[in-house]
C-alpha positions as CSV (number, residue, x, y, z in Angstrom):
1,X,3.0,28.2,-9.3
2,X,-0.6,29.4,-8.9
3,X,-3.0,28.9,-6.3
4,X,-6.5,28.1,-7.1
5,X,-9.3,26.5,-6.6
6,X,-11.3,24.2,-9.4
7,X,-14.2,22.1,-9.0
8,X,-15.6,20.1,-12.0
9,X,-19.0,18.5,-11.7
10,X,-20.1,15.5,-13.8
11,X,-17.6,16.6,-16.4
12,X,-19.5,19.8,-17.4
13,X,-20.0,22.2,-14.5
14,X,-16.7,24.0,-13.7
15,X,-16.0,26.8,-10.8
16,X,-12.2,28.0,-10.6
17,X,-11.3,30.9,-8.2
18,X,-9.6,31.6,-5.0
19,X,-12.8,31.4,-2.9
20,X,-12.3,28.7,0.0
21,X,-15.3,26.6,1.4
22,X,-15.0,28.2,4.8
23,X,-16.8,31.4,6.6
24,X,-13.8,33.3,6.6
25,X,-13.5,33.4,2.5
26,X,-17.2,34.1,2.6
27,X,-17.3,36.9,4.4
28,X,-13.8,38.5,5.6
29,X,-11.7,37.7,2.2
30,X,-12.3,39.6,-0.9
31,X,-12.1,36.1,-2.9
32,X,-14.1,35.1,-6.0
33,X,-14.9,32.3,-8.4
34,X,-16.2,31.8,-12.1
35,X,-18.4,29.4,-12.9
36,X,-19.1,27.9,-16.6
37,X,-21.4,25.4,-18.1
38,X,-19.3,23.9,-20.7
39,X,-18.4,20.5,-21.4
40,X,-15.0,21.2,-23.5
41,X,-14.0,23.9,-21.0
42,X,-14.7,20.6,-18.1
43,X,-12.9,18.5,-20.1
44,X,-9.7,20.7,-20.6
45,X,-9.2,21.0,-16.5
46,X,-9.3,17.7,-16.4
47,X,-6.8,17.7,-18.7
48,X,-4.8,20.4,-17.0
49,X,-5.1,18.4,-13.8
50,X,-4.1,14.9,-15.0
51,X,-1.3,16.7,-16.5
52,X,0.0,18.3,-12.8
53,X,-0.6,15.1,-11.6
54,X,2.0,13.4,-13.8
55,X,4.1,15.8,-13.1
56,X,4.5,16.1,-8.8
57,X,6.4,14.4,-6.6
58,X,5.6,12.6,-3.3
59,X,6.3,14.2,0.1
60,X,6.2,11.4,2.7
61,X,6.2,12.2,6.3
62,X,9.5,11.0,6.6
63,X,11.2,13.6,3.9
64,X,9.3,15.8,5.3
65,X,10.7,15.4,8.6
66,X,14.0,15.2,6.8
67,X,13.9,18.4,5.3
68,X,16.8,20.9,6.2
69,X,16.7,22.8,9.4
70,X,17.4,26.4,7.4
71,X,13.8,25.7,5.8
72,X,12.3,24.5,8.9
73,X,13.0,28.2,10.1
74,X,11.7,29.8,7.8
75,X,8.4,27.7,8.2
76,X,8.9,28.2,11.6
77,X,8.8,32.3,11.6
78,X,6.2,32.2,8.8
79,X,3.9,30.4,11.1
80,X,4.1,33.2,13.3
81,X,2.0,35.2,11.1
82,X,-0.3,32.8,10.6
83,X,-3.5,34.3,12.5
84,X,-2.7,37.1,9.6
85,X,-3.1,34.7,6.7
């Protein structure tokens, strides 16, 4: 799994990075994007993307709430880090 960002507009400007939309990103995090101008590039995220889409599975709140109590811990005592993340 990867975590990234990628924003296509009208199918021919593409920025993909880590950078968040929030002051924190901007000016605590070391975070950073590239940009291109490129139609075929554009048009292979979408690609990319309609491909992960075909490919996830839905969490509804109920499995959610369903999920086992040993992974609930864990969320539990990674949440206490949270101001750090």
């Amino acid at each position: 799994m990867y975590h990234c960002k990628v924003m296509i507009v009208d199918g021919l400007w593409t920025t993909v990075g880590s950078t968040n939309f929030d002051p924190r990103s901007f000016s605590l995090n070391d975070e950073a994007n590239v940009n291109y101008y490129d139609r075929d590039f554009a048009r292979r995220q979408i690609g990319i993307f309609q491909e992960d889409l075909a490919r996830l599975r839905q969490v509804t709140f109920q499995k959610w709430k369903d999920r086992p109590l040993t992974k609930k811990f864990w969320e539990h005592a990674a949440s206490l880090f949270g101001s750090q993340l």
